[in-house]
N, C-alpha and C positions, 0 to 999 in steps of 0.2 A: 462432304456430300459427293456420292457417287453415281454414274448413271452407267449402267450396265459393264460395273466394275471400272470404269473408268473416272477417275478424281473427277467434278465438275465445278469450277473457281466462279463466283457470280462477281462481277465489279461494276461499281457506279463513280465513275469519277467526280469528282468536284469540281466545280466550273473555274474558283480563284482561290489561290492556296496563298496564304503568308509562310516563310520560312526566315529563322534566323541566318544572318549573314555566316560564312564557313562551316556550314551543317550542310551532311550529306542528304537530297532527299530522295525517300523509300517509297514505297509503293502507300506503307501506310500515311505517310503524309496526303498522298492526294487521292486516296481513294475509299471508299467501303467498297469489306471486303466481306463476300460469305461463303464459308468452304468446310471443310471437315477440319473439327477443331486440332487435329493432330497438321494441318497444314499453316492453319493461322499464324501464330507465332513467325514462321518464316517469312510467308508472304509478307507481314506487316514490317520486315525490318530487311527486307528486300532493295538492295541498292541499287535505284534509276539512274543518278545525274550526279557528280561532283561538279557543282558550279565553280567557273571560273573567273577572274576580272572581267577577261574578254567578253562574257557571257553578257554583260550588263545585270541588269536589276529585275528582269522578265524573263522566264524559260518556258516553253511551250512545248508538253511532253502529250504524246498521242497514242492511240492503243497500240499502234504498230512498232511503235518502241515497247510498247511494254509487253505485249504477247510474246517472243522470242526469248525476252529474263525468265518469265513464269516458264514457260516450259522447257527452260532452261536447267532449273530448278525443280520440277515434278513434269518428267518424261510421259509421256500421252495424256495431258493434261487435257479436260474442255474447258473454254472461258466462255462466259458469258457473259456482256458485255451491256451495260443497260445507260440510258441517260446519254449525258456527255458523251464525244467521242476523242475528248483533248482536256487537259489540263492547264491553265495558264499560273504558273510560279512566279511570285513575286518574292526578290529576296531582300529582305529588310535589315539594312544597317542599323548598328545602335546609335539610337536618339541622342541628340545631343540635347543639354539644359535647354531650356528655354530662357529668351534673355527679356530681362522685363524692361529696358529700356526698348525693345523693340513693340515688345506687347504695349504698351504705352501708346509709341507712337500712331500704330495700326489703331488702336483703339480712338484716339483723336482725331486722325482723319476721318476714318466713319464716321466719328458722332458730330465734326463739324459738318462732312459731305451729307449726311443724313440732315443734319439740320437747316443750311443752304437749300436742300431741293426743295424741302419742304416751303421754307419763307418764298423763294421763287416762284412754285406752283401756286402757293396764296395771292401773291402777287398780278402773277398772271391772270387768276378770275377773279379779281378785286375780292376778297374773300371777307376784309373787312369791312366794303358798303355791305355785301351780303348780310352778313353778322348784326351788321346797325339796323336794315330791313327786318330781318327776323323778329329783333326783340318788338320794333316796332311795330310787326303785326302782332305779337304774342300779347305785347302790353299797353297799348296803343300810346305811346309816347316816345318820343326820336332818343335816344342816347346815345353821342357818341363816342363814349367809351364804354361798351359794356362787359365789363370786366369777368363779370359773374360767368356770364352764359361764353366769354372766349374762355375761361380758367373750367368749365364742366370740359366745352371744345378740346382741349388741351389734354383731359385726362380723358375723355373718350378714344382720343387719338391712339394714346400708349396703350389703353385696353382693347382697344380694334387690333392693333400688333402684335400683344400677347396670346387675343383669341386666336388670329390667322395663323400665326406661328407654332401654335399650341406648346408655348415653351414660353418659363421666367426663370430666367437665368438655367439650371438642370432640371429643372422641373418639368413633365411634362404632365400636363389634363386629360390625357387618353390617351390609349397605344397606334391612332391614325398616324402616319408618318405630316410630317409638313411639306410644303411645297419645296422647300429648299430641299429637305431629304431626297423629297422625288426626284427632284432636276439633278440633285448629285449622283442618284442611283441611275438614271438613263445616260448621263455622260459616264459613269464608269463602265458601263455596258455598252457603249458604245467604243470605248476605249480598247476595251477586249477585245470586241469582234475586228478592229481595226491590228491591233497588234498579231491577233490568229490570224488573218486574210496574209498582212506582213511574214511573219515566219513561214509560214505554208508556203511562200513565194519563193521565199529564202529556200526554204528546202528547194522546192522543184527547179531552180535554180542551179543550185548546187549537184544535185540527182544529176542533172540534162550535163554537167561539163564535166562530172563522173565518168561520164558514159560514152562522152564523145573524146577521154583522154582514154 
């Protein structure tokens, strides 16, 4: 695409990029690109960043690193710059196995801790006079073990879980996210904007003892 003979590059960068560990990342890793298809090819394998140990496991690449490659590479170039105005790279090491003695363990704590809170909480508002009351109103006779209506209790329980969660086991009942998903996505997003405030510091940081050596 051209604007009055001059190349013009549209980019939207990507808010969080994954990248495999010792891989160089290019402009097509963290961005769409749209431009005259005889530029594409380049731009897209366009080298930004050789990560390094030092670098840790987040890189924070910003238009102004990347404006000077592009027309680095296509001399009077216009960029047009939409969305985003940063990138955050996260470089991900290979997984190790998974150790099922440890899946084990994490799974039995939750399910005892899960279990404790719950007999505690019962406990707490006597949940079993409750339970004897109720049938007692329903059927009008006292029983005090009413097994029936705690073992319905008991399965109502796991089904109130499954509904809230909207997940059994990978399963899900609809494409709403869960409460959990959500709380993970505003801590990830919070995570960001914490780590961008961070490097931006970094830089101006760095910039100011540049300049004063």
């Amino acid at each position: 695409m051209s604007d009055h003979g001059l190349p013009t590059v549209y980019l939207q960068l990507r808010s969080r990029v994954p990248i495999s560990h010792g891989r160089v990342v290019t402009l097509g890793h963290i961005a769409r690109i749209l431009c005259d298809p005889e530029w594409e090819s380049s731009l897209r394998s366009l080298e930004l960043v050789h990560p390094h140990k030092w670098d840790g496991n987040l890189l924070l690449i910003d238009m102004m690193h990347i404006i000077p490659k592009i027309q680095e590479l296509i001399p009077g170039v216009r960029i047009e710059s939409m969305g985003n105005k940063h990138s955050l790279v996260e470089v991900v090491k290979k997984e190790k196995k998974p150790s099922l003695i440890l899946f084990i363990l994490v799974w039995l704590l939750l399910f005892f801790g899960s279990a404790l809170t719950i007999m505690n909480f019962h406990a707490d508002v006597n949940m079993q006079e409750v339970q004897i009351r109720t049938v007692e109103m329903v059927t009008g006779r006292r029983d005090e073990h009413p097994y029936l209506f705690q073992t319905a209790y008991s399965f109502g329980i796991g089904f109130g879980m499954v509904v809230f969660f909207n997940h059994l086991f990978k399963k899900k009942w609809n494409e709403e996210p869960t409460p959990l998903e959500v709380e993970m996505f505003l801590y990830q997003e919070n995570i960001d904007q914490y780590v961008v405030a961070e490097e931006y510091k970094r830089m101006k940081t760095e910039s100011r003892q540049g300049d004063s050596s």
